[in-house]
Short mmCIF file of the C-alpha atoms (twelve columns), coordinates in Angstrom:
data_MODEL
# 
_entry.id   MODEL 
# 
loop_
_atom_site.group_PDB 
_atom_site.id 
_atom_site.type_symbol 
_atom_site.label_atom_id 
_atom_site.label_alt_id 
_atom_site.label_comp_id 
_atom_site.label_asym_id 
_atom_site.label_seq_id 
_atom_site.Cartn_x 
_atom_site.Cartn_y 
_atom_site.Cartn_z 
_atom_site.pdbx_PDB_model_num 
ATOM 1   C CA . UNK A 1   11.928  13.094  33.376 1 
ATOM 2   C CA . UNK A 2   11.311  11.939  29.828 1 
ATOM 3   C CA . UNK A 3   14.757  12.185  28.973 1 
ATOM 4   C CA . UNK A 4   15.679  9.662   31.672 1 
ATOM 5   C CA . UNK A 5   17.571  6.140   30.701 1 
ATOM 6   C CA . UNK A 6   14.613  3.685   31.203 1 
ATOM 7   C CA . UNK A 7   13.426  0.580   29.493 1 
ATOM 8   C CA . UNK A 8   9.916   2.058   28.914 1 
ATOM 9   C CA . UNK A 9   8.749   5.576   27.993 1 
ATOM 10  C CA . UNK A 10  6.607   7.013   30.640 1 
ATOM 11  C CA . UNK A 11  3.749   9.939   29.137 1 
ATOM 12  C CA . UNK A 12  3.766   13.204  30.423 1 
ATOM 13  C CA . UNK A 13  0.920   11.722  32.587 1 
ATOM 14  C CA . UNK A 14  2.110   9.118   34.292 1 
ATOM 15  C CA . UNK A 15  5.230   11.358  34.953 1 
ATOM 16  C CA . UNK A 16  3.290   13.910  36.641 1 
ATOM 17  C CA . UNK A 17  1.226   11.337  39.155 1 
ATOM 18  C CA . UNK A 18  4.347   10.040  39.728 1 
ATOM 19  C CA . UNK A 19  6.273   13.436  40.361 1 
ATOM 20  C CA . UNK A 20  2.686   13.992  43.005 1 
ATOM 21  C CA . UNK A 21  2.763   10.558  44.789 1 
ATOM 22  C CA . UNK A 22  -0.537  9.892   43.143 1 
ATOM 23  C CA . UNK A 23  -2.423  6.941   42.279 1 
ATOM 24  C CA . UNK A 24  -1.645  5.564   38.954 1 
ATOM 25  C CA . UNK A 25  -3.757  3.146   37.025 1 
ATOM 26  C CA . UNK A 26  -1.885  0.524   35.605 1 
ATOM 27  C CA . UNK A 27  -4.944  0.069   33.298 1 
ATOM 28  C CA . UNK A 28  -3.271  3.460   31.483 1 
ATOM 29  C CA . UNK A 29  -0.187  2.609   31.911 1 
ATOM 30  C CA . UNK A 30  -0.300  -0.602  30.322 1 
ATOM 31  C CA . UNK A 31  -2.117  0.765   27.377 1 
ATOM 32  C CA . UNK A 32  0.763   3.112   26.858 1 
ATOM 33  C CA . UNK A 33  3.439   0.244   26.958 1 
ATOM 34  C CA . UNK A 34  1.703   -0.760  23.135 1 
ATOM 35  C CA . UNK A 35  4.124   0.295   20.438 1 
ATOM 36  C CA . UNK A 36  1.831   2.691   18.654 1 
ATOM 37  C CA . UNK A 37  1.270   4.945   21.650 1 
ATOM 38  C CA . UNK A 38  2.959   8.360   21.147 1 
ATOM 39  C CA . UNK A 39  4.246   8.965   24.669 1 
ATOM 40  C CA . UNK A 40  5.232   13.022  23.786 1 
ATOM 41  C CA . UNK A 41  1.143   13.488  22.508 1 
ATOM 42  C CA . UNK A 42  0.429   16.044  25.018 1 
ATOM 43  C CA . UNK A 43  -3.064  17.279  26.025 1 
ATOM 44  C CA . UNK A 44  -3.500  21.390  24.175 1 
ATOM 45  C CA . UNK A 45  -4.439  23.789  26.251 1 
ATOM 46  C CA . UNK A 46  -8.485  24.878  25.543 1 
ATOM 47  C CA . UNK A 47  -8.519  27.719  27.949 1 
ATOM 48  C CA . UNK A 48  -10.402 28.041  31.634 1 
ATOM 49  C CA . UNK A 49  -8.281  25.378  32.780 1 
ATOM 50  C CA . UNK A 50  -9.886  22.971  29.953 1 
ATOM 51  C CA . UNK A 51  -7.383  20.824  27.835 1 
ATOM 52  C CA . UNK A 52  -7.785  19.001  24.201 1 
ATOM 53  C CA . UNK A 53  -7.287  15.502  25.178 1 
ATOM 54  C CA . UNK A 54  -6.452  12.852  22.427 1 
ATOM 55  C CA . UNK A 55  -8.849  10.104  23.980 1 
ATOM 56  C CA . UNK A 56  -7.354  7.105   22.113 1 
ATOM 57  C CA . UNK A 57  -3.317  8.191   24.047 1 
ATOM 58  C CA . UNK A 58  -3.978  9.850   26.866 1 
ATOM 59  C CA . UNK A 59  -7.816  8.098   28.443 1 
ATOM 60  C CA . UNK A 60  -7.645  4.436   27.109 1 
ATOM 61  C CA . UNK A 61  -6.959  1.238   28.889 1 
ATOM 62  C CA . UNK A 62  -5.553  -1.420  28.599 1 
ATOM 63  C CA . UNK A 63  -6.799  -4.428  30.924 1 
ATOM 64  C CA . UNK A 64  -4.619  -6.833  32.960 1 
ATOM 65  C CA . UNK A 65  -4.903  -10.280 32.896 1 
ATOM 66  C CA . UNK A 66  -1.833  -11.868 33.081 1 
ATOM 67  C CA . UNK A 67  0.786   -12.204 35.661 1 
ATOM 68  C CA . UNK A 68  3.761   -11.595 33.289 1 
ATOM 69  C CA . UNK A 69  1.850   -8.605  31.984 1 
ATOM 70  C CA . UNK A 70  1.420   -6.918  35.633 1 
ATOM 71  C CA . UNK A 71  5.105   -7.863  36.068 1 
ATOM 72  C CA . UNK A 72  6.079   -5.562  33.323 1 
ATOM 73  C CA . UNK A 73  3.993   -2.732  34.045 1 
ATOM 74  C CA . UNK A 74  4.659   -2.198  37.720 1 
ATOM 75  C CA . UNK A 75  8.675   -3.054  36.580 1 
ATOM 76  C CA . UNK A 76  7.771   0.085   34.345 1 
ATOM 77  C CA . UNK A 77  6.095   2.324   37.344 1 
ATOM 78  C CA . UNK A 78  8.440   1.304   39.667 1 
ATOM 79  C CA . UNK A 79  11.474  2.661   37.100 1 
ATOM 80  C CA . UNK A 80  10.032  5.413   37.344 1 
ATOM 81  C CA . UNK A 81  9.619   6.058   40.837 1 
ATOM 82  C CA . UNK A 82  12.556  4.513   42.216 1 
ATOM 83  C CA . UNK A 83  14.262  7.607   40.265 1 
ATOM 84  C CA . UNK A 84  12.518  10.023  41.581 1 
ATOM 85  C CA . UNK A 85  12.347  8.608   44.842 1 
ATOM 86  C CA . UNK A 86  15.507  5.988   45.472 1 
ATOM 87  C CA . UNK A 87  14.847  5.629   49.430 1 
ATOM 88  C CA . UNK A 88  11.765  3.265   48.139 1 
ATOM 89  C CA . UNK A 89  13.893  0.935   46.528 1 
ATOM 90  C CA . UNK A 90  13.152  -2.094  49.316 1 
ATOM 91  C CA . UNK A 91  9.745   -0.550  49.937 1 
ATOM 92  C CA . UNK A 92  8.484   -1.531  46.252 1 
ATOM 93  C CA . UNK A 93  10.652  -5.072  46.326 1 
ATOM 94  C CA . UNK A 94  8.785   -5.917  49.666 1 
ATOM 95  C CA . UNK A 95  5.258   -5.180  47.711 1 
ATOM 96  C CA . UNK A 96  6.677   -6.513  44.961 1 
ATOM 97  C CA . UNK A 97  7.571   -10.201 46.762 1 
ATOM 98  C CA . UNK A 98  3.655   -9.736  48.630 1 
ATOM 99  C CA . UNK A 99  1.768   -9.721  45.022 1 
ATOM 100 C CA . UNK A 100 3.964   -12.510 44.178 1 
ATOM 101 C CA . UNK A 101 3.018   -14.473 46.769 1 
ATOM 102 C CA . UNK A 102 -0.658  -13.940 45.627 1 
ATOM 103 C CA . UNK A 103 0.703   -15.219 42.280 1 
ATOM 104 C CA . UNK A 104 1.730   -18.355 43.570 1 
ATOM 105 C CA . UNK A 105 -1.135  -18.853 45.896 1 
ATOM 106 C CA . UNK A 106 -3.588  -18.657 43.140 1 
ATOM 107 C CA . UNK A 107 -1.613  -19.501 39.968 1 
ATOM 108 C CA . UNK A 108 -4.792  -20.397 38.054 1 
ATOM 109 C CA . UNK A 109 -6.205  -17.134 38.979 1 
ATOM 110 C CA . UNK A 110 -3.825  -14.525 38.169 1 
ATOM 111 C CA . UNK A 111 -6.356  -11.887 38.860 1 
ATOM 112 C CA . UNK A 112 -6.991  -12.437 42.456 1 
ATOM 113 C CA . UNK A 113 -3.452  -11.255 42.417 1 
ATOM 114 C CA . UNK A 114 -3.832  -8.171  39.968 1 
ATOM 115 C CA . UNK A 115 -7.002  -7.150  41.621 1 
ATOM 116 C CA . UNK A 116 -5.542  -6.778  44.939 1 
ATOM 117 C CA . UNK A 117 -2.689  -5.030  44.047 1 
ATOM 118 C CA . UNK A 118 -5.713  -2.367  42.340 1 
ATOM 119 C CA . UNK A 119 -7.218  -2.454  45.914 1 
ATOM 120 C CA . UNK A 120 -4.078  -2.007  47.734 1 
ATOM 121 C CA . UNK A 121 -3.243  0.972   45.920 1 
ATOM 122 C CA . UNK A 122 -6.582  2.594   45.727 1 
ATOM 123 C CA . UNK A 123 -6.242  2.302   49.683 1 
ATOM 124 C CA . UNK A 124 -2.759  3.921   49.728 1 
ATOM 125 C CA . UNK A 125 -4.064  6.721   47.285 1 
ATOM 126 C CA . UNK A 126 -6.592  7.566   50.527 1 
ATOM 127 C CA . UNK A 127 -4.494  6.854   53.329 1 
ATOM 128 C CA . UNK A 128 -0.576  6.380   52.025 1 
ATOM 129 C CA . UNK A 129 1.124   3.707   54.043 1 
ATOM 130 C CA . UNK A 130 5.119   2.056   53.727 1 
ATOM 131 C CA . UNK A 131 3.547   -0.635  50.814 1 
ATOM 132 C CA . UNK A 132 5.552   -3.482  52.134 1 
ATOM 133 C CA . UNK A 133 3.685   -3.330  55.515 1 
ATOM 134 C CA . UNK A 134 1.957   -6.073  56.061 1 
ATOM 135 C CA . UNK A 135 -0.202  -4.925  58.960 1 
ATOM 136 C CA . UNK A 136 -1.454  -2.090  56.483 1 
ATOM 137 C CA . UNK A 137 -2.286  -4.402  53.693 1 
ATOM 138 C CA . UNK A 138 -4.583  -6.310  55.947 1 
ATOM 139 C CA . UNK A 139 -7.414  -4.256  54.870 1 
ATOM 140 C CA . UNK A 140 -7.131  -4.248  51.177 1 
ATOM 141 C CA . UNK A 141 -6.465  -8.089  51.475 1 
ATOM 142 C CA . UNK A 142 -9.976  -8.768  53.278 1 
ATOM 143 C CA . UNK A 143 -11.657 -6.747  50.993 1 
ATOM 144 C CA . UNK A 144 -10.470 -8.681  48.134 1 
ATOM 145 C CA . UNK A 145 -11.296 -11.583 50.008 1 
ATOM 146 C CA . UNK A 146 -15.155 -10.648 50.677 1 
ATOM 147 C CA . UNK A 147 -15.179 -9.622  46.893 1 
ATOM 148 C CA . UNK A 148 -13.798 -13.028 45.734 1 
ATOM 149 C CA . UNK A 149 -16.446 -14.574 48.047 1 
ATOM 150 C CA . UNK A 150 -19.254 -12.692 47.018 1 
ATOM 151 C CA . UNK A 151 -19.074 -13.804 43.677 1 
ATOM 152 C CA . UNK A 152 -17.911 -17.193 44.627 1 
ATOM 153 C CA . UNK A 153 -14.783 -19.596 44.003 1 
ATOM 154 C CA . UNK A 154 -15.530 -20.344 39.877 1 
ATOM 155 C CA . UNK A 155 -11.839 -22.425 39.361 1 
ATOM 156 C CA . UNK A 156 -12.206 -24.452 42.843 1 
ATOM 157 C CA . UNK A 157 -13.531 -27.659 41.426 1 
ATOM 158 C CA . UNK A 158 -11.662 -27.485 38.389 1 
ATOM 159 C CA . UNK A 159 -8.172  -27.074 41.080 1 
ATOM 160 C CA . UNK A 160 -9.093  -29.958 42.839 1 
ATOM 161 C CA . UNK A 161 -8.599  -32.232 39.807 1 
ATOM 162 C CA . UNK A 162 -5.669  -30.811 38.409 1 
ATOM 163 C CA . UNK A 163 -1.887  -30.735 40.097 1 
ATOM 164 C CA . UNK A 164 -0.692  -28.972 42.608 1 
ATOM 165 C CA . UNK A 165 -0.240  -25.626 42.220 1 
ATOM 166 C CA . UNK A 166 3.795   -26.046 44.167 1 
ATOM 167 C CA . UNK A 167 4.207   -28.764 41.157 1 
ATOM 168 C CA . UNK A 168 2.865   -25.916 38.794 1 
ATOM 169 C CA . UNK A 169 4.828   -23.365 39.855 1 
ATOM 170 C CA . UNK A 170 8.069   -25.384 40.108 1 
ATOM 171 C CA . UNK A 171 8.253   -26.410 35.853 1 
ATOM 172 C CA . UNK A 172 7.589   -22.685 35.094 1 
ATOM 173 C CA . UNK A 173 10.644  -20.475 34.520 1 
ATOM 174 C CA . UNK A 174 10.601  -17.352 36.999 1 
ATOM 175 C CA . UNK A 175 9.605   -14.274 35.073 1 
ATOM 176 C CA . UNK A 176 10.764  -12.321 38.535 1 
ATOM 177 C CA . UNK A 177 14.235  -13.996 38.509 1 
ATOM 178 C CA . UNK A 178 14.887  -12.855 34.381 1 
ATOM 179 C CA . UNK A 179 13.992  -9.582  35.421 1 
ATOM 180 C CA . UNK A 180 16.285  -9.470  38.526 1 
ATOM 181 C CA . UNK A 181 13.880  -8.836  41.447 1 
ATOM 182 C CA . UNK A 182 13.339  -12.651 42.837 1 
ATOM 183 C CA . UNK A 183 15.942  -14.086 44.868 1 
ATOM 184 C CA . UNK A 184 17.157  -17.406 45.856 1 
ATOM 185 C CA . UNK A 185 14.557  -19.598 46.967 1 
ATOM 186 C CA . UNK A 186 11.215  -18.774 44.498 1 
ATOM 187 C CA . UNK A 187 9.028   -16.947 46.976 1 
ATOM 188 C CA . UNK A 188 6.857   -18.496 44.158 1 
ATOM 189 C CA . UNK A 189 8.562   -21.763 44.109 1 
ATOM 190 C CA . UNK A 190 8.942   -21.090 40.286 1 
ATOM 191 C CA . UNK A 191 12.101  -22.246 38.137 1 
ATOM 192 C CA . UNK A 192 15.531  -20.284 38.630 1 
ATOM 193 C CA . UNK A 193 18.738  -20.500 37.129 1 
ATOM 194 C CA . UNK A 194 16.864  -20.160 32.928 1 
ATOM 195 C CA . UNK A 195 16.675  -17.655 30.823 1 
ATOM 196 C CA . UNK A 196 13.523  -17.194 29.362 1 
ATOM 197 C CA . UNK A 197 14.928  -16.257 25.878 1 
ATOM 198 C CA . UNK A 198 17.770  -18.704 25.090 1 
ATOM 199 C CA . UNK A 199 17.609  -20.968 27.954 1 
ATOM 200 C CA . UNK A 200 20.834  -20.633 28.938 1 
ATOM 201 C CA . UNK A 201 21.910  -20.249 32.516 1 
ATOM 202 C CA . UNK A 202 21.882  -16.852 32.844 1 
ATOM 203 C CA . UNK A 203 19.122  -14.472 33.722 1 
ATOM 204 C CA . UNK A 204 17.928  -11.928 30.576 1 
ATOM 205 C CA . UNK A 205 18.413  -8.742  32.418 1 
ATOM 206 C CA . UNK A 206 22.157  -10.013 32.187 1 
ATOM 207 C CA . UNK A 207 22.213  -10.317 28.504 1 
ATOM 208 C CA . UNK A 208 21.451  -7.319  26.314 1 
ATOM 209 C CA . UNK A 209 19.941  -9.755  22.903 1 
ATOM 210 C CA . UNK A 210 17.792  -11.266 25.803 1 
ATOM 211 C CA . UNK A 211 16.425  -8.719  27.287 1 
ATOM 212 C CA . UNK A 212 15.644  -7.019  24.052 1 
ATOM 213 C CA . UNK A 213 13.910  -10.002 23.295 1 
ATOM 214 C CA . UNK A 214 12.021  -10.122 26.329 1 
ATOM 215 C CA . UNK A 215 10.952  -6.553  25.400 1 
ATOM 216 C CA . UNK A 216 10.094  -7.331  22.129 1 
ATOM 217 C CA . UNK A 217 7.542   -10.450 23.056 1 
ATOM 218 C CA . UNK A 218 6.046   -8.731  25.511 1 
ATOM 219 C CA . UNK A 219 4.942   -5.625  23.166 1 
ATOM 220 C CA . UNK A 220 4.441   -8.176  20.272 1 
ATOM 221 C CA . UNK A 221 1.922   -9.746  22.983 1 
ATOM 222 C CA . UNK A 222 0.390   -6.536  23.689 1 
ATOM 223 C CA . UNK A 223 -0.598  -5.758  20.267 1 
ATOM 224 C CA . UNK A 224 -1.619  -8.983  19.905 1 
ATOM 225 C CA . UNK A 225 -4.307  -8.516  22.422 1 
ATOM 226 C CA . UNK A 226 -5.003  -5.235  21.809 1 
ATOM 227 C CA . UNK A 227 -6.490  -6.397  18.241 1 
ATOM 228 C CA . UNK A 228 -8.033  -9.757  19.497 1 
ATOM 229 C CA . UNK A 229 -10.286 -7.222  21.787 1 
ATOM 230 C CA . UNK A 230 -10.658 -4.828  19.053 1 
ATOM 231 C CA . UNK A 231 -12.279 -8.078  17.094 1 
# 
């Protein structure tokens, strides 16, 4: 699986949950996106069903904070799995277009968005579900709701004063529609028809240099925040 023709290397690890139908924290999985993770550093066998794990590749994480950082790890996982399992295809685009919408609802809180999509998989991990079912994400969705109230709305007075989050939305270019999985209208009511590189009207994933690009500010991002937490 390694060997396959993706964007992003996938470790032995996240290959195997994969391979299982297992949970996989994008927490991991983002941390191995940075450009100095080895994705071939293997644990060693230790014996008695022990291994030598490398803690800095194989245990550390990476957190999540922005939307266009989530958007590039689960395009990542969901390379991955749609090999491995192609009948999913419209299963992950329907999740896909739900998280969005939690995007868009809360576009000054990205991680009312990034945390649900942690408690909507944690609940498929103990009871797996079709992901784009609504009636199944119910329960993750209240939970993050009671969570969010518990510790109270902190950006609702700051909302109030500032624009609308439709007029927010709208002068942002569509990270979805550059990577190919947003079509016509915005579920997010975000900007189509730019490419976030050049600004032509194209999308990247159409344009090798753009992509590439698109790649390259992402991981240049990445590393940037990797240090500005090691400070």
């Amino acid at each position: 699986m390694r060997g396959q023709n993706i964007s992003q290397l996938l470790p032995q690890l996240i290959w195997k949950l994969i391979i299982e139908d297992q949970y996989v924290d994008f927490a991991k999985l983002f941390a191995s996106m940075d450009p100095g993770y080895n994705p071939y550093d293997d644990p060693k066998d230790f014996g008695g069903g022990y291994a030598l794990v490398k803690k800095d590749h194989l245990l550390v994480k990476q957190p999540v904070h922005t939307e266009s950082d989530w958007i590039c790890i689960f395009w990542a996982w969901e390379s991955g799995v749609i090999i491995l399992f192609p009948h999913c295809k419209a299963e992950l685009l329907g999740y896909h277009r739900c998280i969005n919408n939690i995007f868009c609802a809360a576009p000054e809180d990205p991680l009312a968005a990034i945390d649900f999509d942690i408690e909507a998989q944690q609940h498929y991990k103990k009871s797996p579900f079709h992901m784009d079912d609504l009636n199944a994400l119910q329960a993750p969705l209240l939970a993050q709701m009671f969570r969010a109230h518990s510790h109270g709305l902190k950006h609702s007075s700051d909302s109030q004063a500032g624009p609308s989050p439709s007029s927010k939305c709208a002068s942002v270019i569509c990270h979805n529609w550059n990577y190919g999985s947003c079509a016509d209208a915005c579920i997010n009511c975000q900007k189509h028809g730019t490419c976030l590189e050049c600004g032509s009207q194209h999308q990247a994933l159409d344009s090798d240099p753009c992509f590439t690009l698109l790649q390259a500010h992402h991981n240049k991002s990445t590393s940037v925040t990797a240090a500005d937490d090691h400070i």
